[in-house]
Each structure stands twice: as C-alpha cells, then as structure tokens.
C-alpha positions as CSV (number, residue, x, y, z in Angstrom):
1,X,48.9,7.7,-18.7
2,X,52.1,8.4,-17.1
3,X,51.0,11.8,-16.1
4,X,48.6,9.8,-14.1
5,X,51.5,7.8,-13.0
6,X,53.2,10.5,-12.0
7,X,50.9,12.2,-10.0
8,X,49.9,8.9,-8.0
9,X,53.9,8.6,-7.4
10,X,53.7,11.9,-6.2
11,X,50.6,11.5,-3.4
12,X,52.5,8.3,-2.5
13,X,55.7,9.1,-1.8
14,X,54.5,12.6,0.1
15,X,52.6,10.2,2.4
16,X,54.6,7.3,3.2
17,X,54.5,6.4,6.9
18,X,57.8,6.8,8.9
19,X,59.2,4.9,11.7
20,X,58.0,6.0,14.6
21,X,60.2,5.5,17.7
22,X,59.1,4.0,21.0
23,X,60.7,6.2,23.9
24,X,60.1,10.2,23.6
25,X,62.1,12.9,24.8
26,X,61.6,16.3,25.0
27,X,63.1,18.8,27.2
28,X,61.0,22.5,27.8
29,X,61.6,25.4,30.5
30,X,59.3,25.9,32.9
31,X,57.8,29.2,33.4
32,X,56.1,31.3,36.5
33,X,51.9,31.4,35.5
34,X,52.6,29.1,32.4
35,X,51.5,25.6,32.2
36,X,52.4,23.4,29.0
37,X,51.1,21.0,27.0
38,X,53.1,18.0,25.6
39,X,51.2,15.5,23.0
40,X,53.2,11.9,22.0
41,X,50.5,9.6,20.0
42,X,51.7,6.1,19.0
43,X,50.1,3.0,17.5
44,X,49.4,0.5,20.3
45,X,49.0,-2.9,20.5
46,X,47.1,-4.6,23.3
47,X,49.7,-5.3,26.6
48,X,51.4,-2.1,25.9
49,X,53.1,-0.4,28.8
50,X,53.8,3.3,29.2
51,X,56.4,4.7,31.3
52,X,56.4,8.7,31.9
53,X,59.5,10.1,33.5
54,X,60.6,13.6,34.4
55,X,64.4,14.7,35.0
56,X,65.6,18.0,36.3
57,X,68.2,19.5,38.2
58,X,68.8,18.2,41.3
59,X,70.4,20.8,42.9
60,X,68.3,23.1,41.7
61,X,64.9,24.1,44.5
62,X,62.3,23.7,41.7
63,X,58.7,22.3,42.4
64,X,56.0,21.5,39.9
65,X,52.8,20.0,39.2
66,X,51.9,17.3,36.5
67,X,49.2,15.3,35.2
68,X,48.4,13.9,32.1
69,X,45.8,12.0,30.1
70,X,46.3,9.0,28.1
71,X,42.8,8.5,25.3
72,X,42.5,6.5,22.4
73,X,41.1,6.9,18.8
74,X,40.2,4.4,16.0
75,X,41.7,7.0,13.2
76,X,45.0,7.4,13.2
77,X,44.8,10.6,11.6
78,X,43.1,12.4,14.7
79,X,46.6,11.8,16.3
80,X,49.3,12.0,13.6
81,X,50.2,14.4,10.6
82,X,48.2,16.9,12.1
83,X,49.2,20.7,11.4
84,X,50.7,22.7,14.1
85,X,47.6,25.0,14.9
86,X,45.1,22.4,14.9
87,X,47.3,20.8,17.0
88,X,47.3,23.1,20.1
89,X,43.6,23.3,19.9
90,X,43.4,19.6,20.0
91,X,45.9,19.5,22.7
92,X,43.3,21.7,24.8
93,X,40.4,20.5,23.6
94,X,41.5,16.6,24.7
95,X,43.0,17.5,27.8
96,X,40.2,19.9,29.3
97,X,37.1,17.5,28.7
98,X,35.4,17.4,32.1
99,X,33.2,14.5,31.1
100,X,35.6,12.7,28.9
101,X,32.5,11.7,26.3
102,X,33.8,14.4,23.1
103,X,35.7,14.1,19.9
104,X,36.0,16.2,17.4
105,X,33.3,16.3,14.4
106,X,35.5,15.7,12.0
107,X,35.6,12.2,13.3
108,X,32.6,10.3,14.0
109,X,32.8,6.6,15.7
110,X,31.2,5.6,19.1
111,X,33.8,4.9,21.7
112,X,37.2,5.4,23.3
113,X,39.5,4.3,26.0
114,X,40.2,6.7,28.1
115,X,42.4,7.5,31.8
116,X,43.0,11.0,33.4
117,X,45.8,10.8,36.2
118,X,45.9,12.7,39.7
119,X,48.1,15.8,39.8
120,X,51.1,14.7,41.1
121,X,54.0,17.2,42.9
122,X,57.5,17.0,41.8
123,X,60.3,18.2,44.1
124,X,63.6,18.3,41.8
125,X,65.7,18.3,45.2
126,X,64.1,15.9,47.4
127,X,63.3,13.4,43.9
128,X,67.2,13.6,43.6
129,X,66.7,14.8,40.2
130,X,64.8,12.0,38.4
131,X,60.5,10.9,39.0
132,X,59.3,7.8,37.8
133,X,55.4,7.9,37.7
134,X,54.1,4.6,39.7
135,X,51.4,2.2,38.0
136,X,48.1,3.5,37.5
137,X,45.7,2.4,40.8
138,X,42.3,2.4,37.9
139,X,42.8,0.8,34.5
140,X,41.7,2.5,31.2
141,X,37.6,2.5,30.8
142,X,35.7,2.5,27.9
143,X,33.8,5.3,27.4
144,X,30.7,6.2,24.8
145,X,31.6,9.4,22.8
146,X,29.7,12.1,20.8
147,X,31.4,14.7,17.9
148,X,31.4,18.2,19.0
149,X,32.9,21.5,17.1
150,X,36.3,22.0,18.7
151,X,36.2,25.7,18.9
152,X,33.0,25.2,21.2
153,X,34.9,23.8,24.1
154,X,35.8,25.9,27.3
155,X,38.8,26.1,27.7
156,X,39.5,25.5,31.7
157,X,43.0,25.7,33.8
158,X,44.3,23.5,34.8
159,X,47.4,21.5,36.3
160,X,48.1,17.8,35.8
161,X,50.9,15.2,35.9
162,X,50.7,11.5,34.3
163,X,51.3,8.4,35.6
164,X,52.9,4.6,34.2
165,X,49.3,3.2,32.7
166,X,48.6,-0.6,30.6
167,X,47.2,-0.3,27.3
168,X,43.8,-2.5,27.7
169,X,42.9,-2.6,23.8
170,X,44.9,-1.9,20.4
171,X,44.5,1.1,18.8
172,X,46.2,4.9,18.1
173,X,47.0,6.1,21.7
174,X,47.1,9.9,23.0
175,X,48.9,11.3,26.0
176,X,48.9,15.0,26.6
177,X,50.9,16.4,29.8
178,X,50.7,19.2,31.0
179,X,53.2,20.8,33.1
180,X,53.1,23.6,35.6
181,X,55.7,25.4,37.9
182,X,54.8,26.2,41.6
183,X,58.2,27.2,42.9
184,X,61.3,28.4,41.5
185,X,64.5,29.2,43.0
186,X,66.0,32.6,43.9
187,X,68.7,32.5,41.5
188,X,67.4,33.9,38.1
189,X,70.3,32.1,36.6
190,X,69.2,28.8,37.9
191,X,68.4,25.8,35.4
192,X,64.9,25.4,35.1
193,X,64.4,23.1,32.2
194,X,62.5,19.7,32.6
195,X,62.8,16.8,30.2
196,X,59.7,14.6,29.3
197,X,60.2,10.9,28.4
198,X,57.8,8.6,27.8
199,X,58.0,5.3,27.3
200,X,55.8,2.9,25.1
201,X,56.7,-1.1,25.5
202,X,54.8,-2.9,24.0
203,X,55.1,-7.4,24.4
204,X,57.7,-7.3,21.9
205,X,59.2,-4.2,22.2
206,X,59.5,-0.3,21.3
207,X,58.2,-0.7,18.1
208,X,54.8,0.4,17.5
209,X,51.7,-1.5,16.0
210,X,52.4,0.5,12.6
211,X,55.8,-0.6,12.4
212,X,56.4,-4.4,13.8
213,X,55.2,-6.1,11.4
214,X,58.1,-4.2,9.0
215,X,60.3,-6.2,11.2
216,X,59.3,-9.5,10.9
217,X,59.1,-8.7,6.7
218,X,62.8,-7.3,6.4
219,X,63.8,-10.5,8.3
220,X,61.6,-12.3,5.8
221,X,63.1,-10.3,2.9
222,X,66.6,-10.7,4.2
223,X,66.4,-14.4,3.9
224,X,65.2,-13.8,0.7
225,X,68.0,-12.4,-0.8
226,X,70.7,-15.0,0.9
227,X,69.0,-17.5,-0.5
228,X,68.8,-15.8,-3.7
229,X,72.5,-14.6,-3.9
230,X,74.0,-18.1,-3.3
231,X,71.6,-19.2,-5.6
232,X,73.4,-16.6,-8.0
233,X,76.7,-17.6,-6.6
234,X,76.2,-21.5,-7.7
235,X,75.0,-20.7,-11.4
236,X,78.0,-18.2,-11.7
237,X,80.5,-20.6,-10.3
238,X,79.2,-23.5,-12.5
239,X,79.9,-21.4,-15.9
240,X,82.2,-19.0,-15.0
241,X,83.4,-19.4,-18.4
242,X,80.8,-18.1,-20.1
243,X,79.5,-15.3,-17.7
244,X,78.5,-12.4,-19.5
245,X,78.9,-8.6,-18.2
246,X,75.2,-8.2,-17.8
247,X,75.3,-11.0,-15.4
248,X,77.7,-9.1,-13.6
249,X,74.9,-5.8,-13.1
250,X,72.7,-8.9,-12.0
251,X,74.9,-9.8,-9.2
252,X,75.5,-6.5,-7.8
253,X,72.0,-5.3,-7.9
254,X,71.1,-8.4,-5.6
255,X,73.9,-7.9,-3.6
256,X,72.7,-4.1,-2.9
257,X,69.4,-5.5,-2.1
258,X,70.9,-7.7,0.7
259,X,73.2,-5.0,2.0
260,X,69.4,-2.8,1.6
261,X,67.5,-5.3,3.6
262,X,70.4,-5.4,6.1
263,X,70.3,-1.5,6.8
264,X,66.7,-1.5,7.4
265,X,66.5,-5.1,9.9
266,X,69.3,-3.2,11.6
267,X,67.1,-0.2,11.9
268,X,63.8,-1.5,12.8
269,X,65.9,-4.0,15.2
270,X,67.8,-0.8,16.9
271,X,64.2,0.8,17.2
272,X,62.5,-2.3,18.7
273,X,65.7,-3.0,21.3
274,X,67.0,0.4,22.4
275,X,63.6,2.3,21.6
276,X,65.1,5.3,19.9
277,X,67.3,4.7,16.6
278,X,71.0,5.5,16.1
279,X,71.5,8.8,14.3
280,X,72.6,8.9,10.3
281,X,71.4,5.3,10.6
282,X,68.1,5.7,8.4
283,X,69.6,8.1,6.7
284,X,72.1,5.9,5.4
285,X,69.8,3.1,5.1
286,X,67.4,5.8,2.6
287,X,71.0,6.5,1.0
288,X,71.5,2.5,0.2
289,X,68.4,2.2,-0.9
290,X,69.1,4.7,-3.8
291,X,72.0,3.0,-4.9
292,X,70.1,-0.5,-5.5
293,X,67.2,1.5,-6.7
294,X,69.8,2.9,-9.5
295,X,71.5,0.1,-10.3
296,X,67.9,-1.5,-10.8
297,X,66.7,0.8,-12.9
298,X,70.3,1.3,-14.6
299,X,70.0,-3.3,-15.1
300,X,66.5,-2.7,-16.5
301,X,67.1,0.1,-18.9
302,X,70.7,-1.8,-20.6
303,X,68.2,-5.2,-21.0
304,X,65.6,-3.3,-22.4
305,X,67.8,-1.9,-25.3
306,X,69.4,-5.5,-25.7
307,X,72.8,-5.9,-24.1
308,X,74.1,-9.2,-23.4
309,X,71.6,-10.8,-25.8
310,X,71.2,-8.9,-29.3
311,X,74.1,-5.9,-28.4
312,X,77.5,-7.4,-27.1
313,X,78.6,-3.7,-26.2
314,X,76.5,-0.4,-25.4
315,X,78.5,1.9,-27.1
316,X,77.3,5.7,-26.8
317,X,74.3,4.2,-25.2
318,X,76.5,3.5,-22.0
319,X,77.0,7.7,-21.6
320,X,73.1,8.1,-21.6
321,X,72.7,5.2,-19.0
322,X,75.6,6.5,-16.6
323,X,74.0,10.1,-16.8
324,X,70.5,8.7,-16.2
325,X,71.5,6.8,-13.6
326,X,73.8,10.0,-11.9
327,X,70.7,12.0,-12.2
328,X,68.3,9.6,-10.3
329,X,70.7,8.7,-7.6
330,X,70.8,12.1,-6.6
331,X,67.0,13.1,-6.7
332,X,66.3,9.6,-5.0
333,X,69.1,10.5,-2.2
334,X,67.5,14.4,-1.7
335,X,64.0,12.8,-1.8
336,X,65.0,9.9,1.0
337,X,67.0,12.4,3.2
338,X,63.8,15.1,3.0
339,X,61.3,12.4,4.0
340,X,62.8,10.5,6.9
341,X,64.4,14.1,8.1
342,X,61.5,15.9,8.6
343,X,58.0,14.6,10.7
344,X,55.8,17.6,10.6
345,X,52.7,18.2,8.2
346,X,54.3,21.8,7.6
347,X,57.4,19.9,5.9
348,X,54.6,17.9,3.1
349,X,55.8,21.1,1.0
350,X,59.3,20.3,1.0
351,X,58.3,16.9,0.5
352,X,56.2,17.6,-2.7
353,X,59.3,19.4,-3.8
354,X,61.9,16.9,-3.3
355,X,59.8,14.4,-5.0
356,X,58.5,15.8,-8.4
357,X,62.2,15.7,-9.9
358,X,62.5,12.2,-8.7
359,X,59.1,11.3,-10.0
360,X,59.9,13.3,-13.4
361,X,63.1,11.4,-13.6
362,X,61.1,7.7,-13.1
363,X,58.8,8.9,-16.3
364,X,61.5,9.3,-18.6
365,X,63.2,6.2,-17.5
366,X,60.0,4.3,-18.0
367,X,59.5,5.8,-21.3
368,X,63.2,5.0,-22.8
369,X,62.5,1.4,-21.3
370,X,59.1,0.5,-22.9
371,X,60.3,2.4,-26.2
372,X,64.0,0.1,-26.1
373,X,61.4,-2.8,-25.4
374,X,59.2,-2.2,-28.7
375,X,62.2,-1.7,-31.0
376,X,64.3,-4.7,-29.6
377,X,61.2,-6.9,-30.5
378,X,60.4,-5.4,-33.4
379,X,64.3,-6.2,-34.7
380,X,64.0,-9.6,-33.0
381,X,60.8,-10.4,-35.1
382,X,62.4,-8.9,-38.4
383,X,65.4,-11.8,-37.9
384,X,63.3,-14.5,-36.7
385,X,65.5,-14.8,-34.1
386,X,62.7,-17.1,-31.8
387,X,64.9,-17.9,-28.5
388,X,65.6,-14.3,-28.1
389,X,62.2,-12.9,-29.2
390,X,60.5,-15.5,-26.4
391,X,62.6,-13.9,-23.6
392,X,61.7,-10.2,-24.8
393,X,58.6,-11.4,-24.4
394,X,58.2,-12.8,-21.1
395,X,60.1,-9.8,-19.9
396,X,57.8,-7.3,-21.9
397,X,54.7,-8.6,-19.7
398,X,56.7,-8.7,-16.8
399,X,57.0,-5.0,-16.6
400,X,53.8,-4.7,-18.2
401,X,52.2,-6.7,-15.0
402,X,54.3,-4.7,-12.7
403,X,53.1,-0.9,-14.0
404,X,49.4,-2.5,-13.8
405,X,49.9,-3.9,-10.4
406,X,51.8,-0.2,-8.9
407,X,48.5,2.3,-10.5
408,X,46.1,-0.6,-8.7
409,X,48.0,-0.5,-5.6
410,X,48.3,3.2,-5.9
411,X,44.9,4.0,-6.4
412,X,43.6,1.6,-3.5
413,X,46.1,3.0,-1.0
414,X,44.8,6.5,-1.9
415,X,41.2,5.1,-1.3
416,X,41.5,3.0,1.7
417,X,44.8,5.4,3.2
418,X,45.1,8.5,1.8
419,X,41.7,10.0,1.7
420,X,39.9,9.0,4.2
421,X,39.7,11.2,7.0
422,X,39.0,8.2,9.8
423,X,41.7,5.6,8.6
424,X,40.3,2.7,10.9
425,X,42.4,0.2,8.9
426,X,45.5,1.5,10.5
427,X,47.3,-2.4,11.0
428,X,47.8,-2.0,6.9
429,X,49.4,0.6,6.6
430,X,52.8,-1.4,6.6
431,X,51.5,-3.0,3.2
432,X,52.0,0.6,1.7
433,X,55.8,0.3,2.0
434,X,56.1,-3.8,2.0
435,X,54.4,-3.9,-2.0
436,X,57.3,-2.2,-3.2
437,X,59.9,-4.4,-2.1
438,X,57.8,-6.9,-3.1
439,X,57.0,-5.4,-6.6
440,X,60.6,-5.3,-7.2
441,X,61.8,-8.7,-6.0
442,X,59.0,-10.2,-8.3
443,X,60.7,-8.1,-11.3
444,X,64.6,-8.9,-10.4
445,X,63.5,-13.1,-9.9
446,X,62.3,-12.8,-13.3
447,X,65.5,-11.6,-14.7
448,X,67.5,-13.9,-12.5
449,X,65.5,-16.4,-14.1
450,X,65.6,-15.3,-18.2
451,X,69.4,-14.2,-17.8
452,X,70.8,-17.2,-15.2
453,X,74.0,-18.3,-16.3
454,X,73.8,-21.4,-18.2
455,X,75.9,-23.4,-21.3
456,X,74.3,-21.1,-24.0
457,X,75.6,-17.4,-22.6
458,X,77.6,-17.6,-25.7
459,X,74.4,-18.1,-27.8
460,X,72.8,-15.0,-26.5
461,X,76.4,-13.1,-26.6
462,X,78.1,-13.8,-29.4
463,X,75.3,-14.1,-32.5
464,X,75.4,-10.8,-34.0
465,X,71.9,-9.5,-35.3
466,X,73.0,-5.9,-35.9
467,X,76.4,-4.0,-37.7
468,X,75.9,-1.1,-36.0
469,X,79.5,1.1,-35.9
470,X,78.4,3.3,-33.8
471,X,78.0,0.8,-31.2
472,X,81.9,0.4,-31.7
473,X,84.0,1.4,-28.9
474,X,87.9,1.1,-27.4
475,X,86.4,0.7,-24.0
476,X,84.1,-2.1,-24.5
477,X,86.5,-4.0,-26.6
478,X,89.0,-3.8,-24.3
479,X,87.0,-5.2,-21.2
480,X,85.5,-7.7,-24.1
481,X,89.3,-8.9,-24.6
482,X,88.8,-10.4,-20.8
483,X,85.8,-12.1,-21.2
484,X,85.7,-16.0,-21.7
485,X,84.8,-16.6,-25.8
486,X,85.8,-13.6,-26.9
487,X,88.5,-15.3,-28.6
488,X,86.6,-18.0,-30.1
489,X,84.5,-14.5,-31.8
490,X,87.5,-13.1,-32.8
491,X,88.7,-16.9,-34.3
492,X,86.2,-16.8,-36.4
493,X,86.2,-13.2,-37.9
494,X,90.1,-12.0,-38.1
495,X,93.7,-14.0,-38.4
496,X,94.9,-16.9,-39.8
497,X,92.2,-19.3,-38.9
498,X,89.6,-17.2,-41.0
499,X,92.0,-17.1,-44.1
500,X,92.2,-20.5,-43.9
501,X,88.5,-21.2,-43.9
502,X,87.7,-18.7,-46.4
503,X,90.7,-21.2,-48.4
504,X,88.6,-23.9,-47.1
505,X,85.2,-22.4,-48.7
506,X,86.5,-21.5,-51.8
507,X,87.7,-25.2,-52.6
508,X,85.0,-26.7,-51.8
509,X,83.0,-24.4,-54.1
510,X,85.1,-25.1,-57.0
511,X,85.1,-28.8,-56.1
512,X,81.2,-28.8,-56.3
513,X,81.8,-26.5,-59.7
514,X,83.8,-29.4,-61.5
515,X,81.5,-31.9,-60.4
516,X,78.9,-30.3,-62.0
517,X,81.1,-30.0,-65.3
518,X,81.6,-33.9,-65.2
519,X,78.0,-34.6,-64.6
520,X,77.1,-32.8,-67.9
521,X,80.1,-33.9,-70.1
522,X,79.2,-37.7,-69.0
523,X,75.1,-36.7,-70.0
524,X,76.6,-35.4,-73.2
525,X,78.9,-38.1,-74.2
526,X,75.9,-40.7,-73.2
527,X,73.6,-38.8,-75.0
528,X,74.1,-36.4,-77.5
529,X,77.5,-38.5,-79.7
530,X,75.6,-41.1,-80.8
531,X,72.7,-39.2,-82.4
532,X,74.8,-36.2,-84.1
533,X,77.0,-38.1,-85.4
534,X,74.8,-40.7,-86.8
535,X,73.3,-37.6,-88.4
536,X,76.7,-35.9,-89.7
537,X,78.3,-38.9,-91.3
538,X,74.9,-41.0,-92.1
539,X,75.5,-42.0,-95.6
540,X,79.1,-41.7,-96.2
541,X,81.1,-44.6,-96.9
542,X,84.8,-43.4,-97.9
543,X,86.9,-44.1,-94.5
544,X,88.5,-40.8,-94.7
545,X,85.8,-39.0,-94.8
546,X,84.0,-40.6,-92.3
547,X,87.4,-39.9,-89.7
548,X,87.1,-36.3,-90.5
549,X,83.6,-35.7,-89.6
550,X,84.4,-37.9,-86.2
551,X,87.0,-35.5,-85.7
552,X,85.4,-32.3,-86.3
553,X,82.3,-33.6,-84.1
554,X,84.8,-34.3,-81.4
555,X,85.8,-30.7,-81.4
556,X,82.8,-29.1,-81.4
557,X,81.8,-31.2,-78.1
C-alpha cells in the first residue's frame, strides 16, 4: 500500500502544472539564408487579445520579414510538455500547412481555429527600433481538420511575420513565428539580434485559462486562514492560562499557512497585473510552502505519539521529530526549487529525481504516524481513559479519510490528466493543485477543533497515564516551569503541601481504624457479656467467687 502511495506521489508531483506567464520574451540573432521558428502556446479564454512586438537596434540598417500563425487545439498536450525534437517538427509541420485542414495522428478531434498573417517587412531604422503588429483585418475561422503522420508533410520555405489577433473561442492556443533576414548591415560587428514578445490579455488579465481560477481560490484560501487565525487568536486569549505547548505548534502552523497563501495571491496577482512574475518570487513562495508543510507534518507526528494530552513532554522523542522534520524541509525545498525552475520535458528526469527522496521521506512519516496512532489508542483503551480515547479517535479517521481521499484523487487525476494523450478537460486542471490545499485545511480544522483552547487544557495536560523516565528531560522541565498549572502539578506531587496531605491521609485512615475498633467492642459488650458470663458463673452463689469470675471475664474481653 504505501508503495502504491509512493509511486502515485511520484507521477503527481513530476506532473504538476506550473504558472504559465502571460507576456513572452525571447530575444534570437538573425542570420543571412536562415529563417526561424518561435512557438508560445497558452491556455485561452474567449476575448483574449494577442499583441506581437519586435525590438531591435535602431541604429542599426537591418531589414526582415515576419509572419506568423496563430491555431488552436482542444488537447493541451499537443502544445505543452512536448520534447524538444518533436517540437521542431511540430513547429514545421503547423506552420507549412498550405490548406490549414491537418493535425497530427496522435490527436484525433474534428476542428480548429485557425489565422495565418501576411508577411510583413521590418525596417529597424525607419521603425525607430520598436514594431507593433496592427489588429488582424480577418478574424480566426473555424476550420474542419483530418490526422496526418507528421513526417509525411513537405516541408516548404517560407517567410512570415504575425500580426495583433482576438481570440474568438476558449481553448489551448498556438503561435509559431517565423523570422527571416533580408538585409544586414556592412559592419560584421553590428547588433543583429531581434527580441520577440508576445502578448496574451485576456478580460481579466495575463493570466491564462489554466491558471485564473488559482487566483480567485488563494484569495478564497486567504480569507480562510484570517478568519481562522483570529478565530485562534480569541480561544487563546480567553484561556491564556491554561494554553498548552502543542497549542502553540497549532498557531504557527496556521500562521505559515496565511503567510503561504499570501506568497502565492501575491504571485498569481504579479502574474495577472504585470504579465511576467518578479524573480525569486515563486521560489520563495515554493520555499514557504516547505516550512508550513514541515511544521504540519512535525504538529501531526508530536499528536500522533500523544503530547499535550497523554505525554506532557516529548523527551528523546523531540530529537527524532527535529531530525525528521530537518530532513523533509530540505528534500521539500530541492523538490519545489527543481519544479518551478525548470519548464522543459527534458527536465521530468531531474524532476523524478528531486522527488523520490521527498516522497521516500512522506512514507516514513506516514508510517511513524499511523504506528504512534495504534499504540496511543491501544494505551488509552488499557486505562479507560474515555475523553482522550474519543479524540484519538475522531482524529484516527480523520487521517484515515484523508489517505483514502489523496489515492482516489491521485488515481482519477492520472486517468482523466495524466494519461490521456488528448486532455480536452483542460479548465480542471487547477483542481490538481487546489485538492491539496484543500486536503490539508480539512485535516488542520479538525485539530483546531479537538485541541481549541478551552477550561479543561489542564485535564488533557496534567493527568498522567504513563511513568515513563525516559521521557524525563532538563529541557522540557524547564520550559514546563513557565507554563500556567505547572505549579498546581508540582503542589500536588513535591513540598510541603504534599507532606501535609500525606499527614492528612494517614489520619483519616487511623480515624476510620478506631471507628471500626469501637463498632466491635460496643457489638461485643451488647452481645457476647451477657451470655459468657451467665455461662461462667451460672450456679455459683458465694459473692467472692462470683467477683472473681466477673473479673477474669473482663480481662479476657
């Protein structure tokens, strides 16, 4: 089972979507009898705008040709995460159709939207350096398609430039310009380089259809965890005195989240506004994300083995969590950086690499949980201790729910996402990365909810089920010696106050002792006088005798 788990982490994570920015730049030297091809796909929503713009030198006499060609596809996969040799022929294959009705046969639906420019001339000099393609005199048709073998298409020359065009339906969008130099200057030593932008602006902005409605959800999610922290805030305030320390892991793991959420808004934000993002920016974000995925896992892992309820300290236990929790942050940091650093299929390698570790270190984790799980219930059930056992157990199906829910949601994102070669369903994808926030707010609500600070803390803190020295620590004891009730425990276990109830005990103990004495001398003087010593003196008539034998029956009771 959680080799399973593993490997569906693993096919996951190597294929989570990235955010794709909205303005594209790329800058290329032009070379005498070479013409080039530049592909930018994007997800487009209906509305869309794209701008193409070329800057050169202006002092430089240079003089080319451009055109381009701007086609749509229902699979986003015919346009994205496609490998660098398939690529080029695709590039050719899309931009040399002289009839405009072919797609390759490893797609098969019925129609696209489709525009080919007129070759436009661009004088660096006389353009003052900078061309801004006008709007597009013929809007996008619809055109009826058939497969063909890509390898089967002739390959023609030719020139091309691209012009500002309307997006007419949603769907993944294609351009390809190509590029081609007519006249170069004199000088060898001249600048002959060219940069490409191209623009995609959609009603809302930059973003594309993959990625807006991630906005709207980290606003959504941000909300979330305000609401949720002062909710925190208000329960902490209102018994401050009897906060315990894993309360204290509780707060900062929501804090992190919010600080989390707040990195990617900013992000996706940046992206949607500016169209390109801020460098280190998602990086950091990725970086941030680690941290309250640690401290997560770290709050899961010290409830699991009982602190704050059945363990008040963690003893050697806390060394193992630390170094867990060490390890992870650094896999989860390497795997982040790897994925949001590199954008090409030839980097799904690296990506594979960067992640088994990570995913290696999530399997033991989830083993030592589920194994601190069964023996903290198993000791809670052994003392009878109901209250606690009840919270174990809501918490027990909690994670039980959530490890179901992730291997269903993994195996239908590999069925509907992953595998499919013509991923129509494209406007989902954004569910692949919104379920795990989700996942894990559903998980950290229910803790909030079975560990909220509340009159009893000292309840779940301070009733000892277990003598276990090797749970005994300097460290602990010393931050214990700051929290509120520690010295009402340490009242009732050391100093004067405990000698004096021990006194106390031992009293009333010998109390109750001579009450039960005088309850059976009274029996015995009600009962068993009269009929012994009728029987001793019955008979006997001389006075002195009859004293004598009281006397020696007194004795013997």
């Amino acid at each position: 089972m959680i080799a399973i788990f593993a490997f569906l982490v693993i096919i996951h994570q190597t294929n989570a979507n990235l955010l794709m920015p909205g303005i594209y730049k790329e800058t290329i030297e032009l070379q005498i009898g070479k013409y080039q091809l530049i592909g930018v796909p994007q997800a487009a929503l209906n509305g869309t705008e794209v701008q193409l713009e070329f800057t050169c030198d202006p002092d430089v006499d240079l003089e080319f040709d451009a055109e381009y060609v701007l086609r749509s596809s229902p699979c986003d996969k015919e346009f994205f995460n496609t490998p660098e040799s398939r690529r080029r022929q695709n590039l050719v294959f899309y931009f040399n159709q002289t009839n405009q009705n072919h797609i390759p046969d490893d797609f098969d639906y019925s129609q696209i939207v489709y525009y080919k420019s007129p070759i436009q001339t661009i004088k660096c000099k006389s353009s003052q350096g900078r061309f801004i393609f006008p709007n597009a005199k013929i809007p996008m048709e619809i055109k009826n398609v058939t497969p063909v073998h890509v390898d089967r298409v002739k390959r023609d020359v030719l020139a091309s430039f691209h012009s500002t065009q309307t997006i007419p339906l949603d769907g993944i969008y294609y351009m390809i310009i190509k590029i081609v130099g007519k006249a170069f200057p004199s000088n060898p030593e001249a600048n002959t380089n060219v940069t490409v932008s191209v623009q995609w602006k959609a009603p809302y902005g930059y973003l594309s259809a993959i990625d807006w409605p991630l906005l709207r959800f980290y606003k959504i999610m941000g909300i979330f965890y305000m609401i949720l922290a002062l909710t925190w805030v208000y329960y902490c305030i209102k018994y401050y005195r009897d906060i315990l320390r894993v309360q204290y892991w509780i707060g900062a793991v929501i804090v992190l989240g919010m600080i989390e959420k707040g990195f990617f808004l900013s992000e996706y934000a940046t992206m949607n506004d500016e169209g390109s993002s801020i460098d280190g920016v998602l990086e950091l974000a990725e970086i941030v994300s680690c941290a309250k995925k640690t401290m997560s896992r770290v709050l899961v892992i010290i409830v699991s083995v009982g602190y704050g309820v059945v363990k008040p300290r963690l003893g050697q236990t806390l060394n193992q969590v630390a170094g867990v929790g060490l390890v992870y942050f650094i896999f989860c940091s390497i795997e982040g950086i790897a994925r949001v650093s590199k954008n090409t299929v030839e980097a799904t390698k690296q990506k594979q690499f960067a992640a088994l570790p990570l995913v290696l270190t999530e399997m033991v984790i989830f083993y030592w949980i589920f194994t601190s799980l069964t023996a903290t219930i198993r000791m809670l059930r052994l003392k009878r201790n109901d209250v606690k056992l009840n919270v174990y157990r809501h918490f027990t199906n909690t994670l039980v729910f959530a490890v179901v829910a992730s291997v269903i949601f993994m195996l239908w994102s590999m069925i509907y996402h992953i595998f499919p070669t013509c991923r129509v369903d494209w406007k989902e994808l954004w569910v692949d990365t919104a379920f795990w926030h989700v996942l894990f707010c559903f998980i950290l609500v229910v803790i909030v909810i079975l560990w909220r600070p509340s009159q009893n803390n000292q309840r779940y803190a301070f009733t000892p089920l277990l003598d276990d020295s090797e749970d005994e620590n300097d460290q602990d004891e010393i931050f214990n010696a700051f929290q509120p009730g520690f010295d009402i425990l340490t009242a009732r276990t050391s100093g004067a106050g405990a000698e004096y109830r021990r006194l106390r005990e031992t009293e009333k103990e010998q109390d109750r002792q001579d009450e039960m004495i005088k309850e059976d001398l009274k029996w015995i003087e009600e009962n068993i006088p009269t009929t012994l010593t009728d029987t001793l003196i019955g008979g006997l008539e001389d006075p002195d005798e009859i004293e004598s034998r009281q006397l020696e029956v007194s004795k013997m009771l």
